[in-house]
C-alpha positions as a Markdown table, in Angstrom:
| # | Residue | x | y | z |
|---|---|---|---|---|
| 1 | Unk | 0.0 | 0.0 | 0.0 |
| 2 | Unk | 2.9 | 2.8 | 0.7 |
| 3 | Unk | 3.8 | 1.8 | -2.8 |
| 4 | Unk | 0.7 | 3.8 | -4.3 |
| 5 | Unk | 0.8 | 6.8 | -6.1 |
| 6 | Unk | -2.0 | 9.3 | -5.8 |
| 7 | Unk | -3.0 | 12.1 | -7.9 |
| 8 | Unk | -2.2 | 14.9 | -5.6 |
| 9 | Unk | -3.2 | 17.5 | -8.3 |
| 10 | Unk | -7.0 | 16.1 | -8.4 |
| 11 | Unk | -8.0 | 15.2 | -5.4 |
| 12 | Unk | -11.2 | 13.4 | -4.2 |
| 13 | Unk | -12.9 | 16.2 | -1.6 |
| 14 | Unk | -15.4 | 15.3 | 1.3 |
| 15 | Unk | -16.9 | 17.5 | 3.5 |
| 16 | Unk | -18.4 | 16.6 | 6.8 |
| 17 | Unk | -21.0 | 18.2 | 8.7 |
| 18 | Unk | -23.8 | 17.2 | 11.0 |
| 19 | Unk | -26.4 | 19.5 | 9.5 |
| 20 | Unk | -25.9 | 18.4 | 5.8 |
| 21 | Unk | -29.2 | 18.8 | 4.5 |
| 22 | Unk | -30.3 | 19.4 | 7.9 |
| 23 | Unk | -31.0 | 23.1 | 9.4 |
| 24 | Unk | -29.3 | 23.3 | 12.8 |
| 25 | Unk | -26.9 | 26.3 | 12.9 |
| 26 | Unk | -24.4 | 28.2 | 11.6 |
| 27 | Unk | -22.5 | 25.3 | 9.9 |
| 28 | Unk | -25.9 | 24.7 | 7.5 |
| 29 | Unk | -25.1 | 28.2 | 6.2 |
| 30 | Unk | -21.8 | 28.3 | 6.1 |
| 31 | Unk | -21.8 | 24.9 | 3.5 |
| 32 | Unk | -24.5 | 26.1 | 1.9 |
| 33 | Unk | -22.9 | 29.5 | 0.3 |
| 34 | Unk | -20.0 | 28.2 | -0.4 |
| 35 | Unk | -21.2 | 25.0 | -2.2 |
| 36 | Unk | -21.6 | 26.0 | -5.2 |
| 37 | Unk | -17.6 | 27.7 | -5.4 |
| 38 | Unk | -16.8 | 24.1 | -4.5 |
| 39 | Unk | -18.8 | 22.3 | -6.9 |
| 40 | Unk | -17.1 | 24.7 | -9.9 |
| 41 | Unk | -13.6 | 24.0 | -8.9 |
| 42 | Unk | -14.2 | 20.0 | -7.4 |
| 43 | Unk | -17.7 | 19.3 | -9.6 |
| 44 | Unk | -18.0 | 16.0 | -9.3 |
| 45 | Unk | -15.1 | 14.7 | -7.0 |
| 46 | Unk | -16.5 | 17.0 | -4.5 |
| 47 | Unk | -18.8 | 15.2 | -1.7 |
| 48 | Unk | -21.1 | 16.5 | 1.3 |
| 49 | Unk | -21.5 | 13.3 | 4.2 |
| 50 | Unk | -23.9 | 13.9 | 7.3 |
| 51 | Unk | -26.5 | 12.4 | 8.9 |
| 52 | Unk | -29.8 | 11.3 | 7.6 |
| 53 | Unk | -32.7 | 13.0 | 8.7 |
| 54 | Unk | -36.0 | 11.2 | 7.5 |
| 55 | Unk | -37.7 | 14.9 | 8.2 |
| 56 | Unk | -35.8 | 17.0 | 6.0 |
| 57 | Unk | -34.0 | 14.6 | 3.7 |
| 58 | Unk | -37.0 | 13.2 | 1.4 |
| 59 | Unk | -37.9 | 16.9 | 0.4 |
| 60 | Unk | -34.0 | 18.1 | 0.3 |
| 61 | Unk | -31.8 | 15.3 | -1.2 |
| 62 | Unk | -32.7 | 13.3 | -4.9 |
| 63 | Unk | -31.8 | 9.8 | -4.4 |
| 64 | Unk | -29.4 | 8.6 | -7.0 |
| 65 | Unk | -26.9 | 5.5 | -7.7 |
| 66 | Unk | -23.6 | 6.1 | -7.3 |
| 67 | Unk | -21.3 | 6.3 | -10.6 |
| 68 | Unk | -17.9 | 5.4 | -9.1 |
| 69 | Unk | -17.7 | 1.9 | -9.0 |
| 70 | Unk | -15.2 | 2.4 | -5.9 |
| 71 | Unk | -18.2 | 4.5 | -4.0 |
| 72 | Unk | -20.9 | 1.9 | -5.1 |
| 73 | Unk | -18.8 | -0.9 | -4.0 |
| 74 | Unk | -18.1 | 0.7 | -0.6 |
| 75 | Unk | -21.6 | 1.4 | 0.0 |
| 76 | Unk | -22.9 | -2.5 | -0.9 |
| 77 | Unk | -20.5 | -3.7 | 1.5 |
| 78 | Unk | -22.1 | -1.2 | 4.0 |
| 79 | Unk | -25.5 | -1.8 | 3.1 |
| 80 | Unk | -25.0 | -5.5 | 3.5 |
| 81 | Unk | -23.8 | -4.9 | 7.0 |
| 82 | Unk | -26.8 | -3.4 | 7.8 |
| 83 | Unk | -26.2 | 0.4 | 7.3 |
| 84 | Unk | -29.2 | 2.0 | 6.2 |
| 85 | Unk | -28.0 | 5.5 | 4.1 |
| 86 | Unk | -29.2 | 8.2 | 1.2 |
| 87 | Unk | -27.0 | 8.7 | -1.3 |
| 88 | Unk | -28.2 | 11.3 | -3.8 |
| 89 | Unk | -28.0 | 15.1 | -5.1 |
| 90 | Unk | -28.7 | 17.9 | -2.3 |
| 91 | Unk | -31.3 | 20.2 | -4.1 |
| 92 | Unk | -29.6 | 23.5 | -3.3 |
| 93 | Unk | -27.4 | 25.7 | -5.8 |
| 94 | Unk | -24.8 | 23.2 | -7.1 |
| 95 | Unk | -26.3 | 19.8 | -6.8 |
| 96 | Unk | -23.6 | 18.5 | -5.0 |
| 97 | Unk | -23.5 | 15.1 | -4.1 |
| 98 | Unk | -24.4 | 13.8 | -0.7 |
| 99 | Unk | -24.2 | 10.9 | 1.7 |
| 100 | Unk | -26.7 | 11.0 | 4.2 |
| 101 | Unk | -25.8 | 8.2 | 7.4 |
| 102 | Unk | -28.8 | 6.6 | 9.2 |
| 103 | Unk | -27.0 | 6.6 | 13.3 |
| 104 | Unk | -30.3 | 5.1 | 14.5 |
| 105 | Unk | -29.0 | 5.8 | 17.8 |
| 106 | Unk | -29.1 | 7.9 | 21.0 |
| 107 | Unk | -25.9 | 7.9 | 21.1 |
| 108 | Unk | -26.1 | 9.2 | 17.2 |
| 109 | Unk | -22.8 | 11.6 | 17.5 |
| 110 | Unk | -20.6 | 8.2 | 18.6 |
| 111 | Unk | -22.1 | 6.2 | 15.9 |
| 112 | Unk | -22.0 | 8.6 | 12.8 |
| 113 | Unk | -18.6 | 8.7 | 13.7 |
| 114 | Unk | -17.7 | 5.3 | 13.6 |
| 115 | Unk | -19.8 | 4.8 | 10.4 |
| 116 | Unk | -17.4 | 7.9 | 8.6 |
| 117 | Unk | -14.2 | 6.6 | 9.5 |
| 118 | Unk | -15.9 | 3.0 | 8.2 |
| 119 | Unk | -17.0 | 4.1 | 5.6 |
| 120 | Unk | -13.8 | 6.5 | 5.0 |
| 121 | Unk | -11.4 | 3.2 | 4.8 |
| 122 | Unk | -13.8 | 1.3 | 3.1 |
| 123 | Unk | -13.4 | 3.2 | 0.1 |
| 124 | Unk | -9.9 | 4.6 | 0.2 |
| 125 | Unk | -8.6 | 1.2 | 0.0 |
| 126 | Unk | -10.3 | 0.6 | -2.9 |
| 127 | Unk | -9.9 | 3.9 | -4.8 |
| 128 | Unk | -6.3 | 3.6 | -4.8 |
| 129 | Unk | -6.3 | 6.2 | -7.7 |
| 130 | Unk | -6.9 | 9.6 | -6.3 |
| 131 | Unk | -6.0 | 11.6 | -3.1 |
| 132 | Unk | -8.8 | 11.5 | -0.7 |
| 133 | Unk | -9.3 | 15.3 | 1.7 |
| 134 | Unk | -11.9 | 15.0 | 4.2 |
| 135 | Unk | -12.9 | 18.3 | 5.6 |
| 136 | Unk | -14.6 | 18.1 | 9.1 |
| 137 | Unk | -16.6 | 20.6 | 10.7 |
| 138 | Unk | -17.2 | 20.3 | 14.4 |
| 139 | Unk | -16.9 | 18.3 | 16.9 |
| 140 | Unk | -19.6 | 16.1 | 15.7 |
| 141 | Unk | -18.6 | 15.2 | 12.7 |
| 142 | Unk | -15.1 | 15.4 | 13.6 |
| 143 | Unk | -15.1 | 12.3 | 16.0 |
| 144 | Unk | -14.5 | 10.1 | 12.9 |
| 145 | Unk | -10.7 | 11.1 | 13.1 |
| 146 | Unk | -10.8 | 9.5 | 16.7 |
| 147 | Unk | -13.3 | 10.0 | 19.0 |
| 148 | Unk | -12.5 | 12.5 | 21.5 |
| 149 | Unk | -13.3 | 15.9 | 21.0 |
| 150 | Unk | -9.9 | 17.0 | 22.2 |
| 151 | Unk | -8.5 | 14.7 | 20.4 |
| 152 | Unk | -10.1 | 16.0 | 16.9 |
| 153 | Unk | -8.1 | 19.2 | 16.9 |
| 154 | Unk | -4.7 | 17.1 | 17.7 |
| 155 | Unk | -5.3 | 13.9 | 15.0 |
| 156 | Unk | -6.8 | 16.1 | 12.0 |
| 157 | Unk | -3.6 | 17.1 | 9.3 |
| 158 | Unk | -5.0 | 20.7 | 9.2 |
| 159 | Unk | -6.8 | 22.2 | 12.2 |
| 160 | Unk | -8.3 | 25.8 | 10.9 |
| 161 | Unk | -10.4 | 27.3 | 13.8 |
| 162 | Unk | -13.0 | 30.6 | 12.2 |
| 163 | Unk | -12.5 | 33.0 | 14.0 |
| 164 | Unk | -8.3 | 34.4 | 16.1 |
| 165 | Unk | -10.4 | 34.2 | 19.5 |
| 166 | Unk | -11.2 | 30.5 | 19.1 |
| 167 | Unk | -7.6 | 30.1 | 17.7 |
| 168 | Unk | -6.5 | 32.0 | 20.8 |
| 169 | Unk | -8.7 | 29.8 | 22.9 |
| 170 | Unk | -7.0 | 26.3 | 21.5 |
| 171 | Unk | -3.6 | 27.3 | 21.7 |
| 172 | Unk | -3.9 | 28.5 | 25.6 |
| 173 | Unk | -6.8 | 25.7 | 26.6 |
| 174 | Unk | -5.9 | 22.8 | 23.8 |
| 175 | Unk | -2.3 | 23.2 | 23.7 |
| 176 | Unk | -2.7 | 23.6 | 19.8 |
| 177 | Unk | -1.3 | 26.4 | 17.8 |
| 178 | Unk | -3.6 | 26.6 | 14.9 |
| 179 | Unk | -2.3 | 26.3 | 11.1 |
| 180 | Unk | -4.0 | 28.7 | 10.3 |
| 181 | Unk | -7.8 | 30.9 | 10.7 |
| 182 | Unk | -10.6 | 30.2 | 8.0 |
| 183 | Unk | -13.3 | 32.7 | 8.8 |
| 184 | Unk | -16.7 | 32.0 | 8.1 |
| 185 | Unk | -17.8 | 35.0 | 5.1 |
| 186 | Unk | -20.4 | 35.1 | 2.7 |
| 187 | Unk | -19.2 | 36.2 | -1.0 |
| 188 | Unk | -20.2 | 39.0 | -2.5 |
| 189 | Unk | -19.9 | 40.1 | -5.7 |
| 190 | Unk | -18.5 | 43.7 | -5.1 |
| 191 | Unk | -18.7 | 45.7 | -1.2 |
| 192 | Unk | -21.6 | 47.8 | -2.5 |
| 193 | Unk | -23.9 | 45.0 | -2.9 |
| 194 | Unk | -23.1 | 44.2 | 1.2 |
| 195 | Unk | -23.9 | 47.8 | 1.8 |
| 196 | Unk | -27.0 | 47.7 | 0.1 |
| 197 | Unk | -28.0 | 44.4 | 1.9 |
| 198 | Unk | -27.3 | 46.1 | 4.6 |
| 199 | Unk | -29.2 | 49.7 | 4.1 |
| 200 | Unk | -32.6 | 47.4 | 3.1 |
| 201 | Unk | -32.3 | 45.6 | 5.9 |
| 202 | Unk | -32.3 | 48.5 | 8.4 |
| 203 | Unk | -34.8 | 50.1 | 6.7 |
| 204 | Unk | -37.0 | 47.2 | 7.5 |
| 205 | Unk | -36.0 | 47.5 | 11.2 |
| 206 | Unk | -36.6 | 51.5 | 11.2 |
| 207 | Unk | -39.5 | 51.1 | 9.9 |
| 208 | Unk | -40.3 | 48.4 | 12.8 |
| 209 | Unk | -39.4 | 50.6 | 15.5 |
| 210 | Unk | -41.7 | 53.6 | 13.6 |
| 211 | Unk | -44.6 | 51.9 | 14.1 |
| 212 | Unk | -43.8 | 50.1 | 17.2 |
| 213 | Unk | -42.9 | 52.8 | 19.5 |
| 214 | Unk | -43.9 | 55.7 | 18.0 |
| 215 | Unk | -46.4 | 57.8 | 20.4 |
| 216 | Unk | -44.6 | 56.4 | 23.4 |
| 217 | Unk | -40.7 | 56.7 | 22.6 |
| 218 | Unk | -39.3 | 59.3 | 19.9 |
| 219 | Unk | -36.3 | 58.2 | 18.2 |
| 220 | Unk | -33.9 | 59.8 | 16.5 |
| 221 | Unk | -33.1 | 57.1 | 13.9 |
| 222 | Unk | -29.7 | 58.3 | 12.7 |
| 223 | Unk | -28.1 | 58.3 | 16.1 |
| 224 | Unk | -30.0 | 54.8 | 16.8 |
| 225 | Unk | -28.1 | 51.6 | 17.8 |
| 226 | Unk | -29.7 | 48.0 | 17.4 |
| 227 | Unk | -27.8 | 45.3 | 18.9 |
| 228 | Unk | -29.1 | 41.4 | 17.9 |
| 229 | Unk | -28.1 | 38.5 | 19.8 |
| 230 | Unk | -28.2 | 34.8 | 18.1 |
| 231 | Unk | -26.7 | 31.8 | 19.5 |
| 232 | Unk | -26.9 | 28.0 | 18.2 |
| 233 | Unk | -29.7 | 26.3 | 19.2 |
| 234 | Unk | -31.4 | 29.2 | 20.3 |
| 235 | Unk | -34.6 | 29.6 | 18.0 |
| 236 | Unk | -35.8 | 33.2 | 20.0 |
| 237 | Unk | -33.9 | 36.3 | 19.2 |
| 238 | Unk | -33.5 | 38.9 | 20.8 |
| 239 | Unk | -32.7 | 42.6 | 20.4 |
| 240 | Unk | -32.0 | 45.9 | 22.1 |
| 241 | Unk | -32.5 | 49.4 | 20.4 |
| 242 | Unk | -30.0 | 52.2 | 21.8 |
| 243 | Unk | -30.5 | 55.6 | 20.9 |
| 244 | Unk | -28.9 | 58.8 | 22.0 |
| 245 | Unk | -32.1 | 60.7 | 21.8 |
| 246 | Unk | -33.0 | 58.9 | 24.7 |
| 247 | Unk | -30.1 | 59.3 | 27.1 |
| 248 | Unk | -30.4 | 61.6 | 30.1 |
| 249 | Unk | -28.4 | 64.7 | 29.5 |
């Protein structure tokens, strides 16, 4: 096996989430935009895994049959061991493919692991053709490298944290200097289509607060602050309006 020469130059590309086709958090949104710049440079080599969510999945994912032999080998032999998966195109901009993971569990995180890094060796030792990148976000998804949160950070090749706090935070509580920070960002075209985003947006909200509080507070809507909190898992939002019209002189 050391004997075998990959092509470095095209590599095979999976990405692993836990809310593939499967609204949670920030990570849905995150793959989502940036799919389809993956799918232009990767297009077909390129490969979302998750888990499968018999809610979401039938109305987001189009079943299909694999065309790599190697893939549609691997999944028999996983099949016929009694995993139960969706394998398919997400519906989303892109069509990328993706393998959705039944964990069948309450212990889903611990089992969706172990089924990857099955899965994950079952077919690298029989595409022996191509380099194979798996791209892990998260802890849960990441216990397929082993399974240990702490761990994850320490086993993976490349360990990119989003943001210099979190990288501050894993080199001072993890012991692990990150290779580097990815930051999660939306593309945009050109900086004036963010600032026009942006000015609709807070029209919406003045427009809000107009009709909301008028009569009872006055606002001066120029020298107005609004501050939103959001938080995974957290379905209620919440906001605060700050306005200097309103501070004591």
């Amino acid at each position: 096996m050391s004997d075998i020469k990959r092509d470095v130059r095209n590599p095979l590309l999976f990405e692993c989430a836990w809310e593939m086709a499967n609204k949670v958090g920030g990570i849905y949104a995150v793959i989502k935009t940036k799919v389809p710049v993956t799918i232009s440079e990767y297009g077909d080599r390129y490969c979302l895994i998750g888990p499968l969510s018999y809610k979401t999945a039938p109305m987001d994912v189009e079943a299909q049959e694999p065309t790599d032999p190697h893939l549609a080998s691997t999944l028999d032999n996983l099949r016929n061991a009694g995993v139960k998966f969706l394998y398919g195109r997400w519906l989303i901009e892109g069509a990328p493919h993706i393998l959705l993971f039944d964990t069948g569990s309450q212990y889903s995180h611990l089992v969706f692991g172990y089924i990857v890094a099955w899965f994950l060796g079952e077919y690298v030792s029989r595409q022996l053709d191509k380099a194979v990148v798996v791209h892990f976000h998260e802890w849960q998804a990441g216990l397929a490298i082993p399974l240990c949160q702490c761990s994850v950070a320490h086993c993976a090749d490349v360990f990119t944290p989003v943001s210099h706090t979190t990288a501050y935070e894993s080199e001072h509580l993890r012991k692990l200097k990150p290779d580097g920070v990815l930051p999660n960002v939306v593309k945009f075209q050109a900086m004036h289509e963010f600032q026009n985003l942006h000015s609709t947006a807070k029209a919406k909200i003045n427009d809000f607060v107009r009709g909301h509080f008028y009569g009872h507070y006055d606002f001066d809507l120029d020298n107005t602050l609004y501050m939103f909190t959001a938080g995974r898992y957290e379905y209620r939002r919440r906001v605060w309006t700050c306005s200097s019209s309103l501070w004591p002189d």
